[in-house]
LOLO-468288 format. One record per residue (C-alpha): y, z, x. Coordinates in steps of 0.1 Angstrom, whole numbers, m for minus. Layout:
<pts>
<pt v="Y" w="Z" u="X"/>
...
</pts>
This chain:
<pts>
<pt v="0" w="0" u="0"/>
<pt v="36" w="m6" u="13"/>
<pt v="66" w="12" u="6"/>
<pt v="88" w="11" u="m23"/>
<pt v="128" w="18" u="m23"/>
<pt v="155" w="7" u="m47"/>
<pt v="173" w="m25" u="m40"/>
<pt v="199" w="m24" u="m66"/>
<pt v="222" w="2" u="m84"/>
<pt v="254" w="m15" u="m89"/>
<pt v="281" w="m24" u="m120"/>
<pt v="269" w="9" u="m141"/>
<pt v="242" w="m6" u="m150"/>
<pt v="211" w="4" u="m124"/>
<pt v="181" w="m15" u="m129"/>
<pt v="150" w="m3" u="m112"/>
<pt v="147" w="m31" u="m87"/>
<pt v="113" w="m18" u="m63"/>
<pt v="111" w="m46" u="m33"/>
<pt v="86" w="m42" u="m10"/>
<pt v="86" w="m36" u="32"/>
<pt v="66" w="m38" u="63"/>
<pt v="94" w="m19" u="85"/>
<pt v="107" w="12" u="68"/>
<pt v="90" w="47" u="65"/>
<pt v="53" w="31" u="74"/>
<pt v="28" w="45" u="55"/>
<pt v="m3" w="64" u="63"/>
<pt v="m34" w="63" u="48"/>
<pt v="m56" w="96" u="52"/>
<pt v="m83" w="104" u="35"/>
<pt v="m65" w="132" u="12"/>
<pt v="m44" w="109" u="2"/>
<pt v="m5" w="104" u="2"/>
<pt v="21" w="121" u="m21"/>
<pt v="50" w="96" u="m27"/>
<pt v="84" w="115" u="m26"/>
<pt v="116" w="100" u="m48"/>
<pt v="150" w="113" u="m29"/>
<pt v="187" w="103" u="m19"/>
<pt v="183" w="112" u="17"/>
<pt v="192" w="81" u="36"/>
<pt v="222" w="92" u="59"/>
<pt v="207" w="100" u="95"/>
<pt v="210" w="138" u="96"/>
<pt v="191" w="135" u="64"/>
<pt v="164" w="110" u="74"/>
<pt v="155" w="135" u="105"/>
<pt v="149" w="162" u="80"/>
<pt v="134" w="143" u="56"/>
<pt v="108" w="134" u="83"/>
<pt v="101" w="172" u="88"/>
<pt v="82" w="173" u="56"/>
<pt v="61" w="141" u="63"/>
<pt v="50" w="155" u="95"/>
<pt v="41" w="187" u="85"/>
<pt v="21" w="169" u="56"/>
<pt v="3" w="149" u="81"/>
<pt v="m6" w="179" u="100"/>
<pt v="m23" w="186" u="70"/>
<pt v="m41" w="151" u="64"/>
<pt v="m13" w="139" u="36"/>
<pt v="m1" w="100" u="38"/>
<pt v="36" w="100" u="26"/>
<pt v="53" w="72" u="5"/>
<pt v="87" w="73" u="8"/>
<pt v="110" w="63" u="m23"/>
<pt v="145" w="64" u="m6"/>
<pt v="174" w="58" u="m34"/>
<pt v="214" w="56" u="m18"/>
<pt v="238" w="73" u="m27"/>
<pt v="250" w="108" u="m25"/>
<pt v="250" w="129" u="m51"/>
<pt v="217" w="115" u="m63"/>
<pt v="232" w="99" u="m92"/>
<pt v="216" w="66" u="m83"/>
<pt v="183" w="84" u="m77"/>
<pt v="180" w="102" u="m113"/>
<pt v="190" w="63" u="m129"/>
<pt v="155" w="55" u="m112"/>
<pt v="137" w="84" u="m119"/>
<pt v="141" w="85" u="m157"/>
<pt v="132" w="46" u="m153"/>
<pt v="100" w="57" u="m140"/>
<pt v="94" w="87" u="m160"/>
<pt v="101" w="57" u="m196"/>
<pt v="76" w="36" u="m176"/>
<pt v="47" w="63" u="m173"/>
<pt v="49" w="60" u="m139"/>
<pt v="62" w="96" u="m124"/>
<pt v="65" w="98" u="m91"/>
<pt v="43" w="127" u="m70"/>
<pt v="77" w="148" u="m65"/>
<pt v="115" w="142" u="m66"/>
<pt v="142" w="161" u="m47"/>
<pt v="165" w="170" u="m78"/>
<pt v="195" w="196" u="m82"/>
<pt v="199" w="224" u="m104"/>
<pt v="201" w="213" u="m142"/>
<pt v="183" w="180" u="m133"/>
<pt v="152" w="204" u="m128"/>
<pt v="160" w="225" u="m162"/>
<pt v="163" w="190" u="m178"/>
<pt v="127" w="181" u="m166"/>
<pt v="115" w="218" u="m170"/>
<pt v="121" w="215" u="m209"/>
<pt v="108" w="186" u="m214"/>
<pt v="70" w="199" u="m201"/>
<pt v="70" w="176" u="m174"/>
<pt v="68" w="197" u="m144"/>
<pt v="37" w="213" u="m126"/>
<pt v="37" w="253" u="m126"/>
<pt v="45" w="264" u="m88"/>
<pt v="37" w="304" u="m100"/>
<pt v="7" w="306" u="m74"/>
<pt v="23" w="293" u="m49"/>
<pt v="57" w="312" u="m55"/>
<pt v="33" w="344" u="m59"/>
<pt v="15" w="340" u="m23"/>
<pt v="50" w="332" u="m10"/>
<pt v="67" w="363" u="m21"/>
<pt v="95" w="337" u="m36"/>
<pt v="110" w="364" u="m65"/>
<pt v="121" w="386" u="m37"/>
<pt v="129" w="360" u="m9"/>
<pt v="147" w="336" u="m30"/>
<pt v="183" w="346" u="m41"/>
<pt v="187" w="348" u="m82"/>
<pt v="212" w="322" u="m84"/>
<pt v="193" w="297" u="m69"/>
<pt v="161" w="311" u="m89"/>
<pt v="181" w="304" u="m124"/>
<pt v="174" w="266" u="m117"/>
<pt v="140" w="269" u="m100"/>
<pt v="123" w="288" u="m126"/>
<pt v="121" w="278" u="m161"/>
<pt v="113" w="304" u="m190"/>
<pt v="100" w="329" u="m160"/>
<pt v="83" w="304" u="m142"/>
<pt v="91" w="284" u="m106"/>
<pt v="92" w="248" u="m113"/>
<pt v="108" w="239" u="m83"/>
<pt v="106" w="248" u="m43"/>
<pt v="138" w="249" u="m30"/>
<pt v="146" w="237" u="5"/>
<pt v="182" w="253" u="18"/>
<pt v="214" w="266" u="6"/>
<pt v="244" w="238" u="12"/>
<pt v="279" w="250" u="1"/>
<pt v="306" w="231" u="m4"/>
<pt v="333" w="250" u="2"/>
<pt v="337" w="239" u="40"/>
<pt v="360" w="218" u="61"/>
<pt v="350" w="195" u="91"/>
<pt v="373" w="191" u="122"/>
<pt v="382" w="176" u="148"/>
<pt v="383" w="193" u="177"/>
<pt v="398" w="170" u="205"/>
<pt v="425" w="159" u="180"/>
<pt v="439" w="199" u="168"/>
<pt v="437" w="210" u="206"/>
<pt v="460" w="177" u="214"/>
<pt v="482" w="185" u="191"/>
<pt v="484" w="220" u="193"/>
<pt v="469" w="228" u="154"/>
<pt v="455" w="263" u="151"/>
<pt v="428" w="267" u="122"/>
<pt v="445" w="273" u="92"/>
<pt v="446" w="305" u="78"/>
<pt v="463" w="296" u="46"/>
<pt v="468" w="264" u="21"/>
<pt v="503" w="260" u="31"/>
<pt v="490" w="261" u="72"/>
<pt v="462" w="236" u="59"/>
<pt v="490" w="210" u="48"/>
<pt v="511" w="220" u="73"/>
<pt v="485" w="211" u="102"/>
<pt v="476" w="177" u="82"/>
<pt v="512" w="163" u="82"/>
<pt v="516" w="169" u="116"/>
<pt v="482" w="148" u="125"/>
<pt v="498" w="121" u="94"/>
<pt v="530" w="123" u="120"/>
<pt v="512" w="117" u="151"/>
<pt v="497" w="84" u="136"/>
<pt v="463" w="97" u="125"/>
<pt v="446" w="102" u="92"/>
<pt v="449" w="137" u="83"/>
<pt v="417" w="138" u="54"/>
<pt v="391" w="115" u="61"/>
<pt v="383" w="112" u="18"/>
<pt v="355" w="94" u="2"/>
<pt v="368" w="78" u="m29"/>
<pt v="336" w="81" u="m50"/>
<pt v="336" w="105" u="m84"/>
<pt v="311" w="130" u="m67"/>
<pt v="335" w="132" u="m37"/>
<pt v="363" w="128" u="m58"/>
<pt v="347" w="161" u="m83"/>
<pt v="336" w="179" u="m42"/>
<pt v="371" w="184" u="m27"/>
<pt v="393" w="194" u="m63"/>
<pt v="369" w="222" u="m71"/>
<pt v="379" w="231" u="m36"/>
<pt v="412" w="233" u="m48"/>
<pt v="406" w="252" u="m75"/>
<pt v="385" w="278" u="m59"/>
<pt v="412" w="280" u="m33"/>
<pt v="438" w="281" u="m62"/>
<pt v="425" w="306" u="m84"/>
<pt v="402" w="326" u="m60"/>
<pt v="366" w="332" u="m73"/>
<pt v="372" w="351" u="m107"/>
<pt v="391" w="317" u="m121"/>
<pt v="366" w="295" u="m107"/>
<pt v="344" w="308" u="m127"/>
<pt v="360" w="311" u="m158"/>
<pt v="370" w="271" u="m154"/>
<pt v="338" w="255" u="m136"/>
<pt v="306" w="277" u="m151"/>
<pt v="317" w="294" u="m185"/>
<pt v="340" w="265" u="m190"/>
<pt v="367" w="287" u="m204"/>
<pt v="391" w="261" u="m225"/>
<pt v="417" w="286" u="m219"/>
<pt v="412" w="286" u="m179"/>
<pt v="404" w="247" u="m183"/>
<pt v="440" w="243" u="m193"/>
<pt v="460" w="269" u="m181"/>
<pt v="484" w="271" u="m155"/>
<pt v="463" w="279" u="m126"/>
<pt v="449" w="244" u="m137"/>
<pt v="481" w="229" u="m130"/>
<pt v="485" w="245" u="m99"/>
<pt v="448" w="233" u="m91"/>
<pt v="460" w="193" u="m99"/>
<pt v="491" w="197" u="m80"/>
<pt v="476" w="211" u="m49"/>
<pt v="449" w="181" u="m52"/>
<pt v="479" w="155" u="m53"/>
<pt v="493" w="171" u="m23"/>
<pt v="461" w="170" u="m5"/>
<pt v="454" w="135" u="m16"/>
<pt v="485" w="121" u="5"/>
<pt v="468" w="129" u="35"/>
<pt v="439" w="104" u="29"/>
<pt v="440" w="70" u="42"/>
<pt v="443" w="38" u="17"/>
<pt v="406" w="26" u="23"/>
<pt v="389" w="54" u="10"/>
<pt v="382" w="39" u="m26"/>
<pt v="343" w="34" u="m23"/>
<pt v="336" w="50" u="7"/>
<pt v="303" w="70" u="14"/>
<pt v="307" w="107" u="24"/>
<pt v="287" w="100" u="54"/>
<pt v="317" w="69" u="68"/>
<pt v="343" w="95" u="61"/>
<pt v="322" w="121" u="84"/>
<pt v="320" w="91" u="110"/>
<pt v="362" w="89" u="111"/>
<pt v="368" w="127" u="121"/>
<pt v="330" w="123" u="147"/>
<pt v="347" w="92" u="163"/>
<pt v="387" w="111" u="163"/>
<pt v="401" w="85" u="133"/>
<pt v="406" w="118" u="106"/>
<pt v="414" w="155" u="114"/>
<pt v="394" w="169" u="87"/>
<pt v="365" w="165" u="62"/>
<pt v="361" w="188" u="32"/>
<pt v="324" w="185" u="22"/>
<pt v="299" w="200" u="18"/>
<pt v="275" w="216" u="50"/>
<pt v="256" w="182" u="52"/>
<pt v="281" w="166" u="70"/>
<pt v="274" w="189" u="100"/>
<pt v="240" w="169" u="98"/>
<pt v="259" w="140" u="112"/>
<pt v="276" w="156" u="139"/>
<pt v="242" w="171" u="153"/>
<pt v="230" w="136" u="149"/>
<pt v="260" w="121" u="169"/>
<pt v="249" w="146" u="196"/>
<pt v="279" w="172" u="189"/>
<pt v="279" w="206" u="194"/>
<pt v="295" w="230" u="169"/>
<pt v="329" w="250" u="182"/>
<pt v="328" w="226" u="212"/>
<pt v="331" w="191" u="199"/>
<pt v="339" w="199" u="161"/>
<pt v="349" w="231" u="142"/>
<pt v="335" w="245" u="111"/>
<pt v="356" w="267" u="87"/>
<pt v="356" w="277" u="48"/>
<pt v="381" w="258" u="28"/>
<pt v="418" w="279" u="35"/>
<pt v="418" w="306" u="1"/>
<pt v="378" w="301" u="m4"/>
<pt v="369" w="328" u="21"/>
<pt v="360" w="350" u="m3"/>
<pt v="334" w="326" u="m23"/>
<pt v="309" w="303" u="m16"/>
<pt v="299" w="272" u="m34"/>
<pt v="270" w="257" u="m31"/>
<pt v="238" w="232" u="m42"/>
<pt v="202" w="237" u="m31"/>
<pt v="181" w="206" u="m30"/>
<pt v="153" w="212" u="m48"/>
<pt v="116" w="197" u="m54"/>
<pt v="102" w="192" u="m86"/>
<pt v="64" w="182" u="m89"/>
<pt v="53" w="161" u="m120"/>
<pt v="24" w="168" u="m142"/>
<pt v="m7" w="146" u="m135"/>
<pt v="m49" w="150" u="m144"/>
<pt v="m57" w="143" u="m108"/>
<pt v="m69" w="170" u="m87"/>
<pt v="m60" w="158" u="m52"/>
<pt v="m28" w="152" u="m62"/>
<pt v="m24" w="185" u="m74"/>
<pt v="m38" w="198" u="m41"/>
<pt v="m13" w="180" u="m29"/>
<pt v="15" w="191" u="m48"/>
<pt v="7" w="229" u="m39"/>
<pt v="5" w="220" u="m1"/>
<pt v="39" w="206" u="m5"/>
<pt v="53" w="232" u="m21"/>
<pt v="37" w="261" u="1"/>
<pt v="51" w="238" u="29"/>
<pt v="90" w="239" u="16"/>
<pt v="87" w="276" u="13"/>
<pt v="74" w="289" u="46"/>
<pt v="98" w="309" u="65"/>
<pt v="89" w="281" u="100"/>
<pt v="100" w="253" u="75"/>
<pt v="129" w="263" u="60"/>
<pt v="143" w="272" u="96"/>
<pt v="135" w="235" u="108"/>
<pt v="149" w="221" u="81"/>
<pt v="181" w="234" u="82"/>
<pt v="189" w="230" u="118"/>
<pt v="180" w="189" u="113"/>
<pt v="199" w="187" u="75"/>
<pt v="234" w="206" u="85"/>
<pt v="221" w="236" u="54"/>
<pt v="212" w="274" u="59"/>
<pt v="175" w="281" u="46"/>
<pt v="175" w="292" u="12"/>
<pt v="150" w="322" u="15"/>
<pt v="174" w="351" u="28"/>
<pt v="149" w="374" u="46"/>
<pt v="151" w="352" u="81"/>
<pt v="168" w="358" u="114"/>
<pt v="197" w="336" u="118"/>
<pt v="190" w="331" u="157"/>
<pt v="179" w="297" u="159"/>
<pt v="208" w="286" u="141"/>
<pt v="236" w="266" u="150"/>
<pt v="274" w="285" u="155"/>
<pt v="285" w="271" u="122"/>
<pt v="250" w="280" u="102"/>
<pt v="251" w="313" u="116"/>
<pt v="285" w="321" u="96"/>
<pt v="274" w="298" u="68"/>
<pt v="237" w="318" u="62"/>
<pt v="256" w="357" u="64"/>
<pt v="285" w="346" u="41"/>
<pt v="259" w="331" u="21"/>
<pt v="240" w="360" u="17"/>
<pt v="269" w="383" u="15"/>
<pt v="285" w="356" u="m13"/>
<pt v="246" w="363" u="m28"/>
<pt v="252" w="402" u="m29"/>
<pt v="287" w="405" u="m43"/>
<pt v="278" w="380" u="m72"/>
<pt v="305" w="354" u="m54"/>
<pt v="271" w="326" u="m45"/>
<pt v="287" w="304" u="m72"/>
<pt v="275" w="265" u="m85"/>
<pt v="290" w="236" u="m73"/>
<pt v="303" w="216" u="m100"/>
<pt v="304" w="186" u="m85"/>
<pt v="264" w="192" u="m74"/>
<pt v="252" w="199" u="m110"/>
<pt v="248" w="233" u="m103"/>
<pt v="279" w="245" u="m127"/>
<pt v="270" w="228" u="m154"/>
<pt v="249" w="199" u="m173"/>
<pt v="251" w="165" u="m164"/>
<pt v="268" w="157" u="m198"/>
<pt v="300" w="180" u="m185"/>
<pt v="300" w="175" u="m153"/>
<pt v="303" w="138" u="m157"/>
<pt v="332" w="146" u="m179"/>
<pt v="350" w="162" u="m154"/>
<pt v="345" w="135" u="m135"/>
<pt v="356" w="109" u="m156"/>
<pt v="394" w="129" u="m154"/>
<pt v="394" w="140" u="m118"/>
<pt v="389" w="103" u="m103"/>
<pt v="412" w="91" u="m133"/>
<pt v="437" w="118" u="m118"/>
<pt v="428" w="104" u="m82"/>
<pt v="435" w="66" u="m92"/>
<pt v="464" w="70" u="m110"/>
<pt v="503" w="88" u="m111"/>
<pt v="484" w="112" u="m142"/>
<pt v="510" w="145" u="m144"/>
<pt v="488" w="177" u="m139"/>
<pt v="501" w="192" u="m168"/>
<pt v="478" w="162" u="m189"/>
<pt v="450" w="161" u="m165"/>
<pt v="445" w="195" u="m172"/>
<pt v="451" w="193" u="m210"/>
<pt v="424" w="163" u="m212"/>
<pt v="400" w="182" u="m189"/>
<pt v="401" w="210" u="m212"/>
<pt v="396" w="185" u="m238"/>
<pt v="366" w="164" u="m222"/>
<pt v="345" w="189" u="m216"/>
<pt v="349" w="205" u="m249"/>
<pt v="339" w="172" u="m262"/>
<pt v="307" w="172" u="m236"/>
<pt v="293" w="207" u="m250"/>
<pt v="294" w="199" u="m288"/>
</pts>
């Protein structure tokens, strides 16, 4: 068998278009059989960790078929899986996010993971916010793999030392240091102009706007009173301050090209999420040295965050099953989650590690991430599906890149976000 990958998910409309090829992800055949694995990761930190799964599977006599679908987010990727889920034809697993799994959870299509969480000790290693999307009605339904927050900001190193920028302390230092790189003829925020992206660096804005409590109120309970209050405002005029330091060819661009711009010295910062630091490791950079690492200015306090997560589909056949539970027994062990992280740019999602073999960055990233876990301050990432469904958070993102691509006065965005995502919930 060869392997199949999605050719085309253009225009809005995303046809499952499976081509076949000789030179990517070679397959192997073993006599357990293979497990094929639907996922977004593409980008090159990814791919590396990605490749940490197969080859612990193949320690273990598994062939791997690897279903790779673009684009971040895994918007694309979800298009195809429900194609394949209408055509009775699930894959073995998919990486998902948060209400993606509750989605396929109530629909009874998911395989039980309760032994394997049981032998793993996953109730007490796991932190409960990430367990509210990995167990359904009481039960684990999905193995997660890391704890990414979004709440971080990428730098250039050579580029603040030339020009004398201290890390920001504050949102008015942040702008401050980004008009003086604008001034010196650089880009001051390398931006990806894609609705995820777009969705990525405004609830930035509003965590760093309203602090933790307001987040909240506006991204998980949905508050229409916090969705169209004057925080709010402040939130959308702080994004269209930001969002003069971006350069004009960011419409369309993939997270991973505005990453490359502050690696190769073209953009003084990045805010996204802890993957990008994937790419710098990639690129051969170290942390603190070559680039720096530091929360969003005003989201100290708070972190954000997705955890990839795998979901396994139901199916009669034994060896698959087999297989299923080795994968998941896999994602879970303490020696995985550790190698996984240092290859995707994450901290592991279990919380009962030490933090050693960690990079500089995912050193701070895993404590404040466990200390964000204790003091109830470990919140969803909107923009990552883990604030709310799919239905609101594409509603949101309908107004924030509206608000992006046009001259759209805060005081309506806000009004018409309130209004949007009151329309998603009913």
């Amino acid at each position: 068998m060869t392997i199949m990958f999605n050719k085309c998910l253009m225009a809005g409309v995303i046809p499952l278009a499976i081509a076949l090829s000789s030179t990517a992800f070679a397959q192997e055949s073993t006599g357990k059989g293979e497990v094929e694995v639907l996922n977004w990761w593409t980008s090159g930190g990814e791919a590396k960790a990605l490749g940490a799964l197969k080859d612990q599977l193949a320690d273990d006599g598994i062939g791997w078929q690897n279903m790779p679908v673009a684009g971040g987010a895994g918007t694309n990727a979800m298009a195809v899986l429900r194609s394949r889920i209408t055509s009775n034809n699930p894959p073995t697993a998919a990486q998902v996010l948060g209400y993606d799994a509750q989605d396929w959870a109530d629909r009874d299509a998911l395989s039980s993971l309760d032994d394997v969480a049981s032998a793993g000790n996953w109730d007490e290693v796991f932190p409960q916010p990430i367990q509210h999307f990995a167990k359904s009605d009481g039960h684990w339904i999905a193995a997660p793999f890391e704890i990414h927050s979004t709440n971080w900001v990428w730098a250039n190193k050579s580029m603040m030392d030339e020009l004398g920028i201290q890390q920001p302390g504050s949102w008015e230092e942040f702008m401050a240091s980004m008009k003086k790189a604008q001034d010196a003829g650089h880009t001051g925020l390398a931006y990806g102009g894609q609705p995820w992206q777009d969705a990525t660096v405004f609830e930035n804005v509003v965590l760093a706007t309203g602090g933790a409590d307001f987040y909240r109120r506006a991204m998980i309970d949905l508050d229409p009173e916090a969705l169209d209050s004057d925080t709010m405002i402040r939130s959308f005029d702080r994004f269209r301050e930001l969002l003069q330091y971006k350069d004009d060819n960011s419409p369309g661009r993939d997270w991973n090209l505005a990453t490359a711009m502050v690696i190769n010295g073209d953009a003084l910062y990045q805010i996204m999420g802890d993957w990008a630091k994937g790419e710098f490791l990639n690129a051969g950079l170290e942390p603190e040295q070559d680039f720096m690492c530091f929360r969003t200015p005003g989201t100290q306090d708070a972190v954000t965050f997705n955890s990839d997560l795998m979901i396994m589909f139901k199916n009669d056949n034994d060896q698959q099953q087999a297989m299923q539970r080795t994968m998941a027994e896999i994602i879970g062990s303490p020696e995985f989650q550790m190698t996984f992280s240092q290859l995707k740019g994450s901290v592991p999602a279990r919380t009962d590690l030490l933090a050693d073999k960690l990079d500089a960055c995912a050193q701070r990233g895993y404590e404040q991430a466990k200390a964000a876990a204790e003091s109830d301050t470990l919140m969803g990432s909107m923009a990552h599906g883990y604030a709310a469904p799919a239905s609101v958070k594409n509603a949101v993102f309908d107004i924030v890149s509206s608000f992006v691509n046009s001259d759209m006065p805060s005081d309506v965005a806000a009004e018409q976000l309130a209004m949007v995502v009151q329309g998603a919930r009913s």
